[in-house]
C-alpha positions in Angstrom: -9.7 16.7 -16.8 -8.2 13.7 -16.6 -5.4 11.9 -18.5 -8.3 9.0 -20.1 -10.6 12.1 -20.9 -7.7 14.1 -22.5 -7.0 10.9 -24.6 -10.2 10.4 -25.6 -10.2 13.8 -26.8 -7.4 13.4 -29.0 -9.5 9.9 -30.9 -12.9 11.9 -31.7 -12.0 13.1 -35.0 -10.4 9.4 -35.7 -14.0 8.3 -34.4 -15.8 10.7 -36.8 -13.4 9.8 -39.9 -15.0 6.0 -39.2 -18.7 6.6 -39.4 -18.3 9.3 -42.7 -16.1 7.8 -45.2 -14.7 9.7 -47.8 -16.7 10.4 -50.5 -19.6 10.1 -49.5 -22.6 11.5 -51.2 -24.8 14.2 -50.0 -27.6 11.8 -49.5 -25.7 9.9 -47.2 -25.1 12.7 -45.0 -29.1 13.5 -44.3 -31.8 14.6 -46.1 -31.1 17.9 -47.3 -27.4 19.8 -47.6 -28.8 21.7 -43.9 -28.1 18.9 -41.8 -24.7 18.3 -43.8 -23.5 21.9 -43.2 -24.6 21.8 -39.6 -23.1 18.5 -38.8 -19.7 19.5 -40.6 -19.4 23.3 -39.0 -20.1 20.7 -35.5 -17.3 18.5 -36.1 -14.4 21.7 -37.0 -16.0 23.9 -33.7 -15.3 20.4 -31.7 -12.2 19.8 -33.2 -11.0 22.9 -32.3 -12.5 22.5 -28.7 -15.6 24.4 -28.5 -17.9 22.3 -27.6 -20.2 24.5 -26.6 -20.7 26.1 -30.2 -20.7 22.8 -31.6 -23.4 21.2 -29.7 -25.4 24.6 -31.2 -24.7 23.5 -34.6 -25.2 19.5 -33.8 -28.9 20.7 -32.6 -29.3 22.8 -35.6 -28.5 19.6 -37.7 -30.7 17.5 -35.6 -33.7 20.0 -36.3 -33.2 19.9 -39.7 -32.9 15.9 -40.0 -37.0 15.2 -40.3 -36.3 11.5 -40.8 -33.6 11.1 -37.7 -32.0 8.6 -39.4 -28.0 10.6 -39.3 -26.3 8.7 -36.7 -23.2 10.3 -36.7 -24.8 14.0 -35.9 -26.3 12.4 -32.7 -22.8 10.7 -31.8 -21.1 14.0 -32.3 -23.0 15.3 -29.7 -22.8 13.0 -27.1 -19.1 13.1 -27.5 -19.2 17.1 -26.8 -21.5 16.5 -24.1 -19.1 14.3 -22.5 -16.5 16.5 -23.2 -18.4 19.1 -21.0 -19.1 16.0 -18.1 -22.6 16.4 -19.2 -22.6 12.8 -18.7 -26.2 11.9 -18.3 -27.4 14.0 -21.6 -24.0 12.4 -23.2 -26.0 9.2 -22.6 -29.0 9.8 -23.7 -27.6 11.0 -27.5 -25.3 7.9 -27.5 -28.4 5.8 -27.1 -30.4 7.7 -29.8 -27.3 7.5 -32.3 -26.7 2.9 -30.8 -30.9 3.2 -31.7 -30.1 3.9 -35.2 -26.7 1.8 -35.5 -26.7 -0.7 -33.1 -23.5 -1.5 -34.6 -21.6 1.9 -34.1 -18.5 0.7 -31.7 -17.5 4.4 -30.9 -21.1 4.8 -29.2 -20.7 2.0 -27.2 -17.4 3.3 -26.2 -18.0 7.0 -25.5 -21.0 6.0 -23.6 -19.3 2.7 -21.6 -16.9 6.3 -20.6 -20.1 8.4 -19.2 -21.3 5.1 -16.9 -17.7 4.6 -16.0 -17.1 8.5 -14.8 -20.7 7.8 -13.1 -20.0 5.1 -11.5 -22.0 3.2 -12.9 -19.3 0.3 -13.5 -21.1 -2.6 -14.5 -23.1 -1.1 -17.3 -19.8 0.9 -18.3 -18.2 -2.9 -19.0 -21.3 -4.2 -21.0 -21.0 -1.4 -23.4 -16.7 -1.4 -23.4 -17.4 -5.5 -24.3 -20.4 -5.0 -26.8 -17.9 -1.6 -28.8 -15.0 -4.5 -28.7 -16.9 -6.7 -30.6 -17.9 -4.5 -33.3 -14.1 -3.1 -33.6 -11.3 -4.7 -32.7 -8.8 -2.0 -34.2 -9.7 0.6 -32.7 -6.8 1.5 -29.7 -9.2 3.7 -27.5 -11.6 0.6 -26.7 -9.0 -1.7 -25.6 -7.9 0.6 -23.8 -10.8 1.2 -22.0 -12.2 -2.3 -21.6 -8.4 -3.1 -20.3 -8.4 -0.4 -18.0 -12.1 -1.2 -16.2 -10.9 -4.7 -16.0 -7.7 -4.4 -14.2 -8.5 -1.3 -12.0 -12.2 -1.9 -11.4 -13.1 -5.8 -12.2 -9.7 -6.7 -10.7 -9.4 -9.5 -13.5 -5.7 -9.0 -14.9 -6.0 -12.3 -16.7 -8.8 -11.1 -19.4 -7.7 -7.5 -19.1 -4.0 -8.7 -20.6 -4.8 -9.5 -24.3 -7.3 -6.1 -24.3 -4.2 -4.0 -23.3 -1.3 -6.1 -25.7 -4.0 -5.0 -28.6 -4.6 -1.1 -27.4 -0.1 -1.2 -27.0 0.2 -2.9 -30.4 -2.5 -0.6 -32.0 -0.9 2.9 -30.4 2.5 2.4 -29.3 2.7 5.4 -27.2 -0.1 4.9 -25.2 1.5 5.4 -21.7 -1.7 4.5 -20.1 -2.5 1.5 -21.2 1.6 0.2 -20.5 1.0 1.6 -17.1 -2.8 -0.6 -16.9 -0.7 -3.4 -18.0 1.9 -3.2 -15.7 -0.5 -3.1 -12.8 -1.9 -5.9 -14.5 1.2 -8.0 -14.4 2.0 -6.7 -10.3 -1.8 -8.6 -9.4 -0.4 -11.5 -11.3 2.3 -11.3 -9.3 5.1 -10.9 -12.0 6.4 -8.0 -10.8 9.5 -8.0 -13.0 7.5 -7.4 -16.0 5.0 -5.0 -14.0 8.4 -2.9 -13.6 9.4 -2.9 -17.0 5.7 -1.6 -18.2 5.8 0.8 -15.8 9.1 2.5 -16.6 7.9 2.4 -20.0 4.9 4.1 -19.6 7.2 6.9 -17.5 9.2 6.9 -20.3 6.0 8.3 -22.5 4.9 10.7 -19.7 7.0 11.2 -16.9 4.7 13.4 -15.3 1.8 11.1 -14.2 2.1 10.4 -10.9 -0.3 8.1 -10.8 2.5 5.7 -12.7 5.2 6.2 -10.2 2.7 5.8 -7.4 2.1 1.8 -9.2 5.9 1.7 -9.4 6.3 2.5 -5.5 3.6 -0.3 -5.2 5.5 -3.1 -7.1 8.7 -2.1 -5.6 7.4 -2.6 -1.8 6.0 -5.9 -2.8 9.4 -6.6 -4.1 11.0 -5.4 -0.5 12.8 -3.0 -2.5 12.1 0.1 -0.2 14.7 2.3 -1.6 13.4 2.4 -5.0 9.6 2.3 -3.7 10.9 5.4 -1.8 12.3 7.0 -4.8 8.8 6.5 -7.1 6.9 8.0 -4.0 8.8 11.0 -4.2 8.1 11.2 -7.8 4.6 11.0 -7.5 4.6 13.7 -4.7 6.4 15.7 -7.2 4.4 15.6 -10.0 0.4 15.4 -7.9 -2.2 17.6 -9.0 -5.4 17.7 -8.0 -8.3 16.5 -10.5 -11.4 17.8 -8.1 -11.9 20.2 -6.2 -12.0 17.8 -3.1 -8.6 16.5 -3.7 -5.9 17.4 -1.2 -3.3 20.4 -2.7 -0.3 18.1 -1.3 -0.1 14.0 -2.1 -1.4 12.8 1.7 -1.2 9.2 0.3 2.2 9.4 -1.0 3.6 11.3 2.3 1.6 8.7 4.2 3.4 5.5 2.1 6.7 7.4 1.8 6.7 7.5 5.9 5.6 3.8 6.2 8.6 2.9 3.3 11.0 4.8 5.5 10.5 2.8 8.8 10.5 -0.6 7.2 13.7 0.4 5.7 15.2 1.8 8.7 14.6 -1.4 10.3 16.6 -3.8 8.4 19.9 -4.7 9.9 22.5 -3.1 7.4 21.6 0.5 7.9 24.2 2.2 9.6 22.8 4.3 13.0 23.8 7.3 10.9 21.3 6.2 8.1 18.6 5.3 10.3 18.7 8.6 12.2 18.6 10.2 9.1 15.2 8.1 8.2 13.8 8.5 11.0 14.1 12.4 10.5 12.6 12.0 6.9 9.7 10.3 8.9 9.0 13.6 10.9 9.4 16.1 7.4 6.5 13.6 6.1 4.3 13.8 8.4 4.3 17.5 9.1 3.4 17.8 5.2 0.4 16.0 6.1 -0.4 17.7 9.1 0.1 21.2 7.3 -2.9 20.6 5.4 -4.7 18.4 7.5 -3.7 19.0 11.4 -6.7 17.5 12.8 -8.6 15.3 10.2 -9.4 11.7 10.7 -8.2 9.1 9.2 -5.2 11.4 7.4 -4.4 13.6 10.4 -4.0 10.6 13.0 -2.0 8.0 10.7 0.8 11.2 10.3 1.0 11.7 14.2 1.1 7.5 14.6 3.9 7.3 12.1 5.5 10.9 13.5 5.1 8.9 17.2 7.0 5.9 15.9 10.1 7.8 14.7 10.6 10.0 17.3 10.4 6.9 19.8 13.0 4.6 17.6 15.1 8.3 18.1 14.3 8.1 22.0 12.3 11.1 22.2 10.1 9.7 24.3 8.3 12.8 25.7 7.8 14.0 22.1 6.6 10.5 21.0 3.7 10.6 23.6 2.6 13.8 23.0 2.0 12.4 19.2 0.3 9.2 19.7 -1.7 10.8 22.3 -2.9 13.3 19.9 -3.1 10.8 17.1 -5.1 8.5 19.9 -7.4 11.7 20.1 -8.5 12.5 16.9 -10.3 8.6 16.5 -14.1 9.3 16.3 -16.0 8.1 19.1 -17.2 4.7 18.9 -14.8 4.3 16.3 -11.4 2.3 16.2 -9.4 3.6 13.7 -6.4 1.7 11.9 -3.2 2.6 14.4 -5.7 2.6 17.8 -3.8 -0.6 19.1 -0.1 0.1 17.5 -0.4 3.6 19.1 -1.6 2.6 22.5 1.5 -0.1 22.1 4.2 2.0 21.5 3.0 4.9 24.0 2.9 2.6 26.7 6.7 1.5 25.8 7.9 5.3 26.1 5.8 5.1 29.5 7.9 2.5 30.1 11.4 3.9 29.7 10.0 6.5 31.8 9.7 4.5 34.5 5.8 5.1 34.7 5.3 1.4 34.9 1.3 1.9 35.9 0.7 4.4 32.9 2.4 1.8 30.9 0.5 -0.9 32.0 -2.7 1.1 31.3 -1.8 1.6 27.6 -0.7 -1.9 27.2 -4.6 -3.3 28.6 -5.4 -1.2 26.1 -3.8 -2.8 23.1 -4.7 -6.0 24.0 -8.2 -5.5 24.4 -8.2 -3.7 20.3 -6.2 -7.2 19.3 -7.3 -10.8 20.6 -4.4 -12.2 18.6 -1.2 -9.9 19.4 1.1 -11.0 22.0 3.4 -8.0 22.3 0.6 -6.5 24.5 1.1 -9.6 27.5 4.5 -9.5 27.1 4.8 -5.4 27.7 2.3 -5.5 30.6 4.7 -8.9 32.1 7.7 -6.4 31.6 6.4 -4.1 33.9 5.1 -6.3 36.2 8.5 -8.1 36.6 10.1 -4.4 36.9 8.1 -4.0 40.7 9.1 -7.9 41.5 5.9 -9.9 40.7 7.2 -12.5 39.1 4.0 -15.0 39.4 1.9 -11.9 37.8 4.5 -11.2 35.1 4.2 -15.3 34.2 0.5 -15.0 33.9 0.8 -12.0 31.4 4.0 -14.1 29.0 1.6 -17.2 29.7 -1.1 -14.9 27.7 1.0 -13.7 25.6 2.2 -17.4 24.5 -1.5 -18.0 24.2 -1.8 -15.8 21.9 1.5 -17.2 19.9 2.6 -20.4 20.7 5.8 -19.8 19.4 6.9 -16.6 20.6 10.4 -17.4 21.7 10.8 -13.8 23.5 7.4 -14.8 25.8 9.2 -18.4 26.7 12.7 -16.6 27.3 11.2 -14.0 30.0 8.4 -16.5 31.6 11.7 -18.6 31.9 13.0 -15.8 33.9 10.5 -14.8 35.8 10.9 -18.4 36.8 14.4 -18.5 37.6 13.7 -15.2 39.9 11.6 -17.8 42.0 13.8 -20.7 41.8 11.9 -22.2 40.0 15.0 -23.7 38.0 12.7 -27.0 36.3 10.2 -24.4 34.6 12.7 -22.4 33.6 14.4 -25.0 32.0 11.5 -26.0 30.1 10.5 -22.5 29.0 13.8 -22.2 27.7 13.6 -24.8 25.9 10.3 -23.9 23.9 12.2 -20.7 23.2 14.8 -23.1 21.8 12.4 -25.2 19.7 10.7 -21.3 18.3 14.0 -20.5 17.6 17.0 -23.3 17.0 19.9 -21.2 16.4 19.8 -18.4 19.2 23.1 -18.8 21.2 21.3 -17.0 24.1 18.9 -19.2 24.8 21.1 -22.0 25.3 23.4 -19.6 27.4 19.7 -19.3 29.8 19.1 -23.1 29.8 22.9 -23.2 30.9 22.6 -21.3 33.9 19.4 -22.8 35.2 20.8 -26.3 34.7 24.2 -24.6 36.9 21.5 -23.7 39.6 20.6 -27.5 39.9 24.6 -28.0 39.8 23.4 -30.0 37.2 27.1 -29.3 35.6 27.0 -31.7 32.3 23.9 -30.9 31.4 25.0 -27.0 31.4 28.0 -27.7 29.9 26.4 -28.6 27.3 24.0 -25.8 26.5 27.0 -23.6 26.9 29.3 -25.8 24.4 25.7 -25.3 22.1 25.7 -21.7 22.3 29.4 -21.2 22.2 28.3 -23.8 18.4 26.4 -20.6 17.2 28.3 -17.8 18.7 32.0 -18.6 19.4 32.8 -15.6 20.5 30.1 -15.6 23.7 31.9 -14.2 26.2 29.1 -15.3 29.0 29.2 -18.4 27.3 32.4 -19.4 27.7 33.0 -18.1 31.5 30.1 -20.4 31.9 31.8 -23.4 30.0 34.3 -22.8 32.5 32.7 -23.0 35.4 31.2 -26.4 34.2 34.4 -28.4 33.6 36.0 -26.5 37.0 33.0 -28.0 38.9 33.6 -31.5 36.6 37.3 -31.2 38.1 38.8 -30.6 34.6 40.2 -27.4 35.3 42.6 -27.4 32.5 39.7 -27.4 29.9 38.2 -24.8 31.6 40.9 -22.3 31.8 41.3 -22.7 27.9 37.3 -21.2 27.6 38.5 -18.8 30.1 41.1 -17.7 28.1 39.1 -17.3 25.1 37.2 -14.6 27.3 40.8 -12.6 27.8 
């Protein structure tokens, strides 16, 4: 059952208390003091959870009621029936009890649950908006028109006021703060999304559907560390609601993995901290492969991400075996999510190999699964200018420049591959696209430099030297370069002070 059913459980009686207030009179109960006996015996058997012996006595009431006018019997037991995810029976007594109030709020509501739990999401709003307009104090309706807004509709902005009333209303609804603070992550205020969150942790810390919403507004925050730290919550505290649910959390193992590799990536982890990462990486994915070891999409994506880590370790033997599996398991005809990344980074450990031809081959690969990435064209020029053919490997950067114009790596090694042909004017000119990509790399300069000293064009390289020596004083190439300028511009004095800085 899950956590909106067991709530829903817990506002039945408060439902009940609504439609029979107290003192009411025999008469208005039914007919006869039959259906009232029935109908109350009903009510303390599903109060107590037996909702099987109380749809017994419901039915007994509902024999016994010869004009059918008692809504509140016929309400009972679509409730029960719901109770029992006899949803479409549920329905049908909801509409029989809305037939003879069409003003009965908690019908509407109970039976805007059954569509919802069907599937049935349109009609299940209808009914959520029509039981809000009959009863705007009851906490279980806002709750539920919030929730099918935000999760299903995906319309934060009219879901917000619905889940302020069902917070005000019940204070310690931890569902509705953690609708609300999903609400406020689509809305892109993730600041308050955080603090609803927490909140609703705070009133049950053992849903991990919260922490998995936390992990979600903390990766759009680029706060991996705590996104990390809410996945592993939410691993710790899954259960399964069906039967076809996984026994472990795939999608938080899967996210966790994904979390780890961005973070490993950013420049102020220490090689210590990425190594250990990268082996947190590997103990994800072989979660995910202990319960699935061979099911697409699950299976694959944990050998793709397992691939990645072990090649960023150097394990590049290890890495292929993985992305070839994960390569493997995509359905025939089928290109599944990690097809082109996979066939990417397998031909780079090819590559390291030295199995330039199996590296190509992987690299066609990728290209043809992305018209629009350039890493492909740049890979497949790598290992073309590796065996010397450098007017090959400046057809693959020119494609890969095609495919971003301003890919400063693609200018940098068609540049190259010119210099390797003399070519000193077009590597000047590749250089300097790589310097318009990207205006405050010292290296490119450095490049420009020494193609301008080919040409013995001495001031010219001078000055790219002096402009990457601007970004990166402490260039040692730069500055034996700077050196060999002002010797050739006969100021050797100058020069030996760059030389110096190089001692």
């Amino acid at each position: 059952m899950s956590a909106q059913k067991r709530n829903l459980v817990a506002v039945v009686a408060i439902a009940l208390c609504c439609l029979l207030p107290n003192g009411a009179s025999a008469q208005q109960f039914g007919p006869n003091e039959t259906v009232k006996a029935a109908y109350e015996a009903g009510v303390a058997l599903q109060e107590a959870g037996d909702h099987e012996g109380a749809l017994q006595k419901f039915d007994e009431g509902i024999a016994a009621d010869a004009e059918g006018i008692f809504a509140p019997l016929h309400f009972a037991k679509a409730e029960s029936l719901r109770e029992l995810e006899d949803y479409e029976n549920a329905i049908t007594s909801y509409k029989i009890a809305i037939t003879i109030d069409g003003k009965l709020a908690p019908a509407y509501n109970g039976r805007g649950v059954c569509f919802r739990e069907q599937g049935n999401l349109e009609l299940a709003l209808n009914d959520f908006r029509t039981a809000a307009e009959y009863d705007r104090r009851d906490p279980s309706i806002a709750a539920n028109l919030g929730d099918i807004l935000v999760n299903n509709a995906q319309n934060p902005v009219e879901a917000m006021p619905y889940l302020d009333r069902a917070i005000e209303l019940k204070p310690d609804d931890a569902e509705s703060y953690r609708n609300r603070g999903w609400a406020h992550a689509l809305l892109r205020d993730f600041e308050k999304g955080i603090v609803d969150l927490n909140k609703a942790i705070e009133l049950d810390p053992s849903d991990y559907e919260t922490y998995q919403r936390l992990a979600n507004a903390h990766l759009a925050e680029e706060d991996y560390q705590l996104s990390i730290d809410a996945l592993s919550k939410a691993i710790e505290y899954y259960e399964p609601e069906e039967n076809s649910d996984p026994d472990t959390y795939i999608t938080g193992y899967l996210q966790r993995a994904a979390s780890r590799m961005t973070l490993a990536k950013e420049a102020d982890q220490t090689p210590e901290q990425r190594s250990k990462l990268y082996s947190e990486i590997v103990a994800d994915t072989d979660a995910v492969l202990a319960e699935f070891p061979d099911r697409f999409p699950e299976a694959g994506l944990a050998l793709y991400r397992r691939g990645t880590a072990l090649r960023m370790q150097g394990l590049y033997s290890e890495a292929i075996i993985a992305f070839t599996d994960a390569i493997q398991l995509i359905p025939a005809g089928s290109e599944g999510s990690y097809s082109g990344e996979a066939y990417l980074i397998r031909g780079i450990c090819w590559f390291y190999q030295g199995q330039n031809d199996l590296a190509r081959g992987d690299f066609k690969e990728a290209a043809a699964l992305s018209l629009v990435d350039p890493l492909p064209y740049l890979w497949i020029g790598y290992t073309q200018a590796e065996k010397g053919q450098f007017r090959k490997a400046i057809e693959s950067y020119g494609e890969a420049v095609s495919r971003s114009p301003s890919f400063a790596l693609a200018h940098v090694n068609r540049g190259l591959a010119y210099m390797q042909l003399k070519d000193y004017d077009k590597a000047i000119a590749n250089f300097n696209d790589a310097i318009r990509s990207e205006p405050t790399e010292p290296k490119h300069f450095y490049k420009r430099g020494k193609a301008h000293e080919e040409l013995e064009e001495w001031e010219k390289a001078l000055d790219s030297y002096e402009l990457a020596l601007h970004r990166d004083g402490n260039f040692a190439a730069a500055n034996q370069g700077a050196a060999r300028a002002l010797q050739a511009l006969g100021r050797p004095g100058l020069g030996n002070q760059f030389q110096n800085r190089v001692q």
